[in-house]
C-alpha positions as CSV (number, residue, x, y, z in Angstrom):
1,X,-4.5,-83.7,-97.2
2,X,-4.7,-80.0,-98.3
3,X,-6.0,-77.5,-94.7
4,X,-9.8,-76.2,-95.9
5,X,-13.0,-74.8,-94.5
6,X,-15.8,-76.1,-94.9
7,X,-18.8,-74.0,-95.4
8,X,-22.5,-74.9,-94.7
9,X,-23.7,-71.9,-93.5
10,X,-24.7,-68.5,-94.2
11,X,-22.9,-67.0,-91.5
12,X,-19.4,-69.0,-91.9
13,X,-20.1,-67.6,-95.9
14,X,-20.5,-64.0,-95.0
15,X,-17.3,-64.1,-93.2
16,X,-15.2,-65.7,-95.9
17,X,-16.8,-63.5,-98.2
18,X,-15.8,-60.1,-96.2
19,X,-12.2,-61.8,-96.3
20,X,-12.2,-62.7,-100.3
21,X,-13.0,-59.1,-101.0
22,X,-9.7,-57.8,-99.9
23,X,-8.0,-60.2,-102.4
24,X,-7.4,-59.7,-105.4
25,X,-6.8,-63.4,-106.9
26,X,-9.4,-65.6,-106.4
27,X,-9.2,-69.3,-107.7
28,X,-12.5,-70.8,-108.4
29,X,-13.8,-74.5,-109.4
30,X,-17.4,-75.7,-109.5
31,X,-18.4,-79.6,-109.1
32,X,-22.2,-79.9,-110.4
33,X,-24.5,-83.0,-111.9
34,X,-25.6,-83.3,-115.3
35,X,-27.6,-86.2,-116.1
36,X,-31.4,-85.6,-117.6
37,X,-31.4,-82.0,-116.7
38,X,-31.1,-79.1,-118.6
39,X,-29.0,-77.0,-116.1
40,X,-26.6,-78.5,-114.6
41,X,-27.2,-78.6,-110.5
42,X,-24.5,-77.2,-108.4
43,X,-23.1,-79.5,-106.0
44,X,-19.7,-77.2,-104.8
45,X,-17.8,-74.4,-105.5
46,X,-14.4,-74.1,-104.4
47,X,-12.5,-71.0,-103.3
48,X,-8.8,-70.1,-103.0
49,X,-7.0,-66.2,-102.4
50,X,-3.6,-67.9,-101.2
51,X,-4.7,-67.7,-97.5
52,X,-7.7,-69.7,-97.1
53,X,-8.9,-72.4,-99.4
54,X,-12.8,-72.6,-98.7
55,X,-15.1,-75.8,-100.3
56,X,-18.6,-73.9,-100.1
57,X,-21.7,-76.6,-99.9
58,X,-24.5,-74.8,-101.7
59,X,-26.9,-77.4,-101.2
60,X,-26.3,-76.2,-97.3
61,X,-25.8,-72.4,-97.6
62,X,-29.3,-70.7,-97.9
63,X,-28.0,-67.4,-99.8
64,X,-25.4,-67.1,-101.7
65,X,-25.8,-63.6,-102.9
66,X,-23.0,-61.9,-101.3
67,X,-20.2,-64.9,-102.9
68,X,-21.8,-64.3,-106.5
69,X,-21.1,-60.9,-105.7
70,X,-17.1,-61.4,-105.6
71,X,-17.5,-62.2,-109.3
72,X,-18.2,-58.7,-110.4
73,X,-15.3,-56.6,-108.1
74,X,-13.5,-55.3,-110.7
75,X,-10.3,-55.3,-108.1
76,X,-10.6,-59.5,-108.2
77,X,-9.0,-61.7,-110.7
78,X,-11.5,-64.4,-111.3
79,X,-9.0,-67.4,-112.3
80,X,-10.5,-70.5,-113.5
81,X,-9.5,-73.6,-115.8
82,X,-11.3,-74.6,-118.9
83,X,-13.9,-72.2,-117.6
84,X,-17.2,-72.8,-120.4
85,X,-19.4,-74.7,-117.9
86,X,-18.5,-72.9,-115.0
87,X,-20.0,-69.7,-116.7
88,X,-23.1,-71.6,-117.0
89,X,-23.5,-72.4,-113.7
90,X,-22.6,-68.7,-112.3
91,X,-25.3,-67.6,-115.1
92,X,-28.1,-69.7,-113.8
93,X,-27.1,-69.4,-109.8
94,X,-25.7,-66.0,-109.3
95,X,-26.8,-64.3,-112.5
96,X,-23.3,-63.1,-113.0
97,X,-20.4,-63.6,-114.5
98,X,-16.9,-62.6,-113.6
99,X,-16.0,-59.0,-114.7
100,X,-12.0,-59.9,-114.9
101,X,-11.9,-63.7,-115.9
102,X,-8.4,-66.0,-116.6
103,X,-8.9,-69.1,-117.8
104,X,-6.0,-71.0,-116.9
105,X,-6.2,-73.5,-119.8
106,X,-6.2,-70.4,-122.5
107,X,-3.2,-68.8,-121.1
108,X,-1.4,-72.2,-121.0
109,X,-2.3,-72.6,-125.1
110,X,-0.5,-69.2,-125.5
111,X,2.1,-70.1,-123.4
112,X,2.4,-73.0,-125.8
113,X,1.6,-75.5,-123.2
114,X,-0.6,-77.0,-126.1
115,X,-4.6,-76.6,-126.6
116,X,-6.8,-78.2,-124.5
117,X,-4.7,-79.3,-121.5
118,X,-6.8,-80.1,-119.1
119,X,-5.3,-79.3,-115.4
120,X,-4.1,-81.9,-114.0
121,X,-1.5,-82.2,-116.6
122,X,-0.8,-78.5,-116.5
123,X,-0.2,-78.9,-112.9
124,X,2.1,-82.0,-113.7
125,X,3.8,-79.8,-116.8
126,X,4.4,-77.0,-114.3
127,X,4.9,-78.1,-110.6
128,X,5.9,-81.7,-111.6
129,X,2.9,-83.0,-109.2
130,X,1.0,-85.8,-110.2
131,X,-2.8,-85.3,-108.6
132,X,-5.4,-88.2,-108.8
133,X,-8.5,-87.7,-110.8
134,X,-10.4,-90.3,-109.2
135,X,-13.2,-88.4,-107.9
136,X,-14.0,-86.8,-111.5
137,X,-17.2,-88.8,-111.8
138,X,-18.8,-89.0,-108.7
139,X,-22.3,-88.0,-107.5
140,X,-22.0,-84.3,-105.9
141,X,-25.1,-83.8,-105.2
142,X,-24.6,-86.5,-102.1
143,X,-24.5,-86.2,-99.0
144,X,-22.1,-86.0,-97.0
145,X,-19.4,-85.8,-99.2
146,X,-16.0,-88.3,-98.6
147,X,-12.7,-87.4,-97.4
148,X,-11.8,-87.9,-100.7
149,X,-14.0,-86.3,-102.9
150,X,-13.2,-82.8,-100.4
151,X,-9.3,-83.0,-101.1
152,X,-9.9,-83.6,-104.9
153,X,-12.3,-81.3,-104.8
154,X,-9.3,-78.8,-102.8
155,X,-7.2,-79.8,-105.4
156,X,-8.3,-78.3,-108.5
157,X,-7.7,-74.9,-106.9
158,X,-5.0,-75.1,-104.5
159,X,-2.1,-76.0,-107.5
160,X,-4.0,-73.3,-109.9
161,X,-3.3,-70.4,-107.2
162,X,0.2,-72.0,-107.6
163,X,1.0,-71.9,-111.3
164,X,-0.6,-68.5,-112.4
165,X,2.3,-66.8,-111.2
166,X,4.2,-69.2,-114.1
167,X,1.5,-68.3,-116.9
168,X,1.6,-64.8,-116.0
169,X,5.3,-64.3,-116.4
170,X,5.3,-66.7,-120.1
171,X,2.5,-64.5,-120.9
172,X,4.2,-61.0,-120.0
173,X,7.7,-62.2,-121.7
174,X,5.2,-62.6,-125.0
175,X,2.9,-59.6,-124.6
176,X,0.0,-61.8,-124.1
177,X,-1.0,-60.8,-120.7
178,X,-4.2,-58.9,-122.0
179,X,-5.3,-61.8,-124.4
180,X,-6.2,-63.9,-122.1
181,X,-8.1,-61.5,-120.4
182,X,-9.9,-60.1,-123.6
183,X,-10.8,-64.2,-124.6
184,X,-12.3,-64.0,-120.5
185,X,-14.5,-60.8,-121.9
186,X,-15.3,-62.8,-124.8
187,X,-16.3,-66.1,-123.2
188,X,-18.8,-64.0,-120.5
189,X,-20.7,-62.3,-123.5
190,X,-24.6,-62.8,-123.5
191,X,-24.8,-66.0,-121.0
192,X,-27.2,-64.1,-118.9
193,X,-29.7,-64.0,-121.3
194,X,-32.6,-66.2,-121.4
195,X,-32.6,-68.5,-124.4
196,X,-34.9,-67.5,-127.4
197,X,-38.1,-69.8,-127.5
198,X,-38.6,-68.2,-131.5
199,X,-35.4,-69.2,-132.4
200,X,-35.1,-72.7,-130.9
201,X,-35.8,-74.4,-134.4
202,X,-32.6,-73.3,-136.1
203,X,-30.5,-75.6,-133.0
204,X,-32.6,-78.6,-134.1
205,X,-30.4,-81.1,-135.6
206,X,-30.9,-81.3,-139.5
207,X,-33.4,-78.2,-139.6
208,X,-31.6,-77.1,-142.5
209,X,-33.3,-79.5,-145.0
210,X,-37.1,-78.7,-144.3
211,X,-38.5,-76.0,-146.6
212,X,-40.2,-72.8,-145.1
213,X,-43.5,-74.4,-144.5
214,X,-42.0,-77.1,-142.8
215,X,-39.4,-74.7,-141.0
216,X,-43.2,-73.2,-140.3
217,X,-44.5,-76.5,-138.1
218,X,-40.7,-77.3,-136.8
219,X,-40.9,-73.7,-135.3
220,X,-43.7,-74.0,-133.1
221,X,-42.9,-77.6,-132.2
222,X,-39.1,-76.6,-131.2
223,X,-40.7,-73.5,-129.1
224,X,-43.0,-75.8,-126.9
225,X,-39.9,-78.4,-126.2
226,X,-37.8,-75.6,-125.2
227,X,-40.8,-74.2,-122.9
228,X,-41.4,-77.6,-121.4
229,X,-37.3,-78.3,-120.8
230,X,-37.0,-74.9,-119.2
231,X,-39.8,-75.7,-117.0
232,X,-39.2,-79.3,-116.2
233,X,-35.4,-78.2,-115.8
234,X,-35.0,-81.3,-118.4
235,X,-32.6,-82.1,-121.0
236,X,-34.8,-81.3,-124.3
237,X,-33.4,-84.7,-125.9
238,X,-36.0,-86.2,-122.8
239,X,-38.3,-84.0,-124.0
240,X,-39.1,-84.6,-127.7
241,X,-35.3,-85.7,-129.7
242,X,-34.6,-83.8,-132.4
243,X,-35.3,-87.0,-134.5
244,X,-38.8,-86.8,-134.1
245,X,-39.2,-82.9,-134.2
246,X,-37.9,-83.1,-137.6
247,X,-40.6,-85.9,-138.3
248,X,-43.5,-84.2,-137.6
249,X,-42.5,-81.4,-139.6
250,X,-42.5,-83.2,-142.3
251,X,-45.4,-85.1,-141.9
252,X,-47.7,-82.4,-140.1
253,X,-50.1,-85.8,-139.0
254,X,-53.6,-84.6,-138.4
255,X,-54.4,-87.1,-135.3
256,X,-53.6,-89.8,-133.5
257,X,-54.0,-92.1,-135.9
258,X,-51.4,-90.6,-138.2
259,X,-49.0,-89.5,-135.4
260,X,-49.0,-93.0,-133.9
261,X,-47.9,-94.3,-137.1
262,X,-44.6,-92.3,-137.2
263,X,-41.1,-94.5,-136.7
264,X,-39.5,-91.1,-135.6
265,X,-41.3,-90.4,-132.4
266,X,-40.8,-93.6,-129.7
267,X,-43.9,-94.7,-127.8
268,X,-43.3,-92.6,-125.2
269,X,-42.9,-89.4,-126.7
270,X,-46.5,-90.5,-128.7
271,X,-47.9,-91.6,-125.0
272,X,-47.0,-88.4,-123.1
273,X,-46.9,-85.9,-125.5
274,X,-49.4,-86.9,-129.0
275,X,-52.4,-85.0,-127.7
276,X,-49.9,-81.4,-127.8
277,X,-48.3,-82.5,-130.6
278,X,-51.0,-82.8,-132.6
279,X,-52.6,-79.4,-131.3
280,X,-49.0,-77.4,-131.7
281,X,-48.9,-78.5,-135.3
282,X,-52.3,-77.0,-135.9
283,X,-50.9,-73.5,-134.8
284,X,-48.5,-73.1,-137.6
285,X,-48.3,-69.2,-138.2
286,X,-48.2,-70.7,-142.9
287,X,-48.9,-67.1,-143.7
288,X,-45.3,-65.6,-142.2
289,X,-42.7,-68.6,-143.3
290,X,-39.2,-68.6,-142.0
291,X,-36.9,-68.0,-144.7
292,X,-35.2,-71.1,-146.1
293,X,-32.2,-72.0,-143.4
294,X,-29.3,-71.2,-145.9
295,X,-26.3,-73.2,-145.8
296,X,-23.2,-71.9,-146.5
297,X,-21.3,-75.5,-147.0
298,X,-23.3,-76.2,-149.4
299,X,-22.2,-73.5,-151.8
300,X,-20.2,-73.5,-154.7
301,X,-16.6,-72.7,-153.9
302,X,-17.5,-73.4,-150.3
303,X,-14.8,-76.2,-149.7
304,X,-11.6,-74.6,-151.7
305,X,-12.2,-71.1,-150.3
306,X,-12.2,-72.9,-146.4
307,X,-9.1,-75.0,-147.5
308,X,-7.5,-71.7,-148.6
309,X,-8.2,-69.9,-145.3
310,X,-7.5,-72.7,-142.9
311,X,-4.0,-73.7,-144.5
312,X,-3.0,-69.9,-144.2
313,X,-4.2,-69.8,-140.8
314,X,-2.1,-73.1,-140.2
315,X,1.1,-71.3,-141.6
316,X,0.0,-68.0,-138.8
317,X,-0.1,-70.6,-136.4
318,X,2.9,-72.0,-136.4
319,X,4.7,-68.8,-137.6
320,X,3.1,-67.1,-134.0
321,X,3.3,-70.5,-132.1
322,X,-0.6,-70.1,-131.3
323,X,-3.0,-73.2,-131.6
324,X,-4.5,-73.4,-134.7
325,X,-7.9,-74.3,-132.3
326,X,-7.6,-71.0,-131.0
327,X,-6.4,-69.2,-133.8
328,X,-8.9,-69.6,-135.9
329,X,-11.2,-72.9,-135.5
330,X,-13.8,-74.5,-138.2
331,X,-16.6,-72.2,-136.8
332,X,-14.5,-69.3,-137.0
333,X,-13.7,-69.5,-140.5
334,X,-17.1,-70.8,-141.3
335,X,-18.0,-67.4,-139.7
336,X,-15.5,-65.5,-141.3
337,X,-16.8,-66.8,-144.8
338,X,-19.7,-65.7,-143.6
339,X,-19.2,-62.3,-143.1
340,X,-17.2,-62.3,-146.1
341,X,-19.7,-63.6,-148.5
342,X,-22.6,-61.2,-147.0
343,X,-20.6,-58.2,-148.0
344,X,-18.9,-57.8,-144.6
345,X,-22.4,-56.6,-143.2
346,X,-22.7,-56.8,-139.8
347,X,-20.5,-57.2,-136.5
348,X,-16.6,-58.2,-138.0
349,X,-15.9,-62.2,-137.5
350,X,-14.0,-63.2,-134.2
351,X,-11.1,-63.4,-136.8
352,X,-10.5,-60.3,-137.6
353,X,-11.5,-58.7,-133.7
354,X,-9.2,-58.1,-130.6
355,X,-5.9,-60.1,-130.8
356,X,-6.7,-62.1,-134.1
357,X,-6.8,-59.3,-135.8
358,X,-3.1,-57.8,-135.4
359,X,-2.1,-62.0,-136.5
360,X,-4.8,-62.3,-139.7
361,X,-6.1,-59.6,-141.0
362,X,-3.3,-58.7,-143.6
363,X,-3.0,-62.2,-144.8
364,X,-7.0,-63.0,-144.8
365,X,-7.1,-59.9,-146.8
366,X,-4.4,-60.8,-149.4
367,X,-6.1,-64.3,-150.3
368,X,-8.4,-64.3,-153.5
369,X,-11.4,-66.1,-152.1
């Protein structure tokens, strides 16, 4: 069993912290529970410079200011592993995100490890050392926490501390040192704003066939759910599903009686939440419509011009030995398209920014689209 501290307190956490900001590697993994919530609730965040591997109990530790504050030193590499959901929790628990970020699972992908490896089969590709993923499921908000779920938890940082030095040097011998670290700038952009209650009806699943007046009611509808979730800290599927948002936009029912007849909503989303529904739909701004939601798939010439751009990108990949996924993936040539067929108005396409750009931008260029 890996050698750890245990923290549970604020004074035990000031003291590490003093220590961690002499370093300048620090190997962070978060466990957290997701089940009906819409954040995800941190359960604990583990900590590794290369001389003290801490497993930090925030359900314990009062304030964690002065940890959150390790995130922004620029002086500290912030190395993490398939990092998307860790950024959300730092977002909504420290209101920060790390200002020099390497994601371990990135850097392996341009390493040519593959795409998606997930760690404990980088550390097995690496430092040939098998680790049990046993504990991957558990409950992390209880308390107190097993023997085992501690060194699993010890685990996912102690081997990473290990087998950056191996990613670094690939990465170095290939000149992709400072990709990494400009997809770690990427990944932190905007997660510390709020999320926009007057654009919540464009995430709703199928908005894109209502017309304007019903985009009208869908708008208002989608802006209370995301209100309530935010407020309830609940999933907005156990709000209202997106099933029965669409619904009532089409329908617009007028009272009970109508609403209750609807197959979309289930009886308990007509039981807890009719009377609002009913009233929401009634505030309808019908004089401002949203514009139509355009879809770009749905265009002539759509599916040839994205076959076009995704088997040149497949030939780039290969040629530069960089996952296609991370290349340039469905959304990115989606966006590219995008751009493309707007007049290239607007902020360039991930494609043809930062590193992409020196790999796709003449060939993109070339094609007849």
């Amino acid at each position: 069993m890996l050698a750890f501290q245990y923290i549970d307190d604020d004074a035990s956490l000031a003291k590490l912290v003093s220590q961690y900001r002499e370093s300048q590697l620090l190997v962070l993994d978060t466990e957290f529970v997701r089940t009906r919530t819409f954040y995800a609730r941190l359960g604990l965040i583990q900590a590794y410079d290369g001389k003290t591997l801490a497993l930090i109990d925030p359900v314990a530790v009062s304030d964690l200011s002065g940890f959150w504050s390790l995130l922004t030193e620029p002086s500290i590499t912030t190395i993490l592993h398939s990092c998307s959901e860790d950024l959300e929790v730092f977002a909504r628990n420290g209101q920060c995100q790390p200002v020099k970020l390497f994601d371990s699972q990135i850097a392996a992908a341009l390493c040519g490890f593959g795409h998606g490896l997930g760690y404990a089969k980088l550390v097995e590709q690496t430092l040939n050392i098998p680790l049990d993923k046993g504990e991957s499921r558990t409950d992390w908000m209880k308390r107190p926490l097993s023997e085992a779920q501690l060194n699993y938890a010890a685990n996912d940082v102690y081997y990473l501390y290990q087998l950056y030095p191996q990613l670094v040097e690939k990465l170095e011998e290939q000149n992709r040192l400072g990709w990494v670290f400009e997809e770690g700038e990427r990944m932190t952009q905007g997660r510390l704003s709020p999320p926009d209650l007057e654009l919540a009806y464009l995430r709703v699943k199928n908005a894109f066939q209502l017309s304007p007046k019903q985009l009208a009611y869908l708008k208002v509808l989608a802006k209370w759910r995301l209100s309530k979730a935010l407020s309830r800290d609940l999933a907005v599927g156990f709000v209202v599903k997106d099933h029965g948002l669409i619904g009532l936009a089409k329908k617009q029912p007028k009272n009970s009686s109508e609403l209750y007849k609807m197959i979309e909503l289930t009886e308990q989303e007509k039981r807890v939440h009719g009377k609002d529904l009913i009233r929401l739909l009634a505030t309808a701004d019908l004089d401002n419509l949203p514009d139509a939601i355009d879809v770009l798939a749905l265009k002539t010439g759509y599916k040839s011009s994205f076959k076009t751009i995704k088997q040149c990108l497949s030939e780039l990949s290969e040629r530069h030995e960089v996952p296609i996924e991370l290349l340039g993936s469905k959304r990115h040539i989606h966006e590219y398209l995008e751009w493309l067929w707007a007049g290239k108005v607007g902020d360039k396409p991930l494609l043809l920014s930062g590193w992409r750009e020196t790999l796709v931008s003449a060939p993109l260029s070339a094609l007849s689209l």
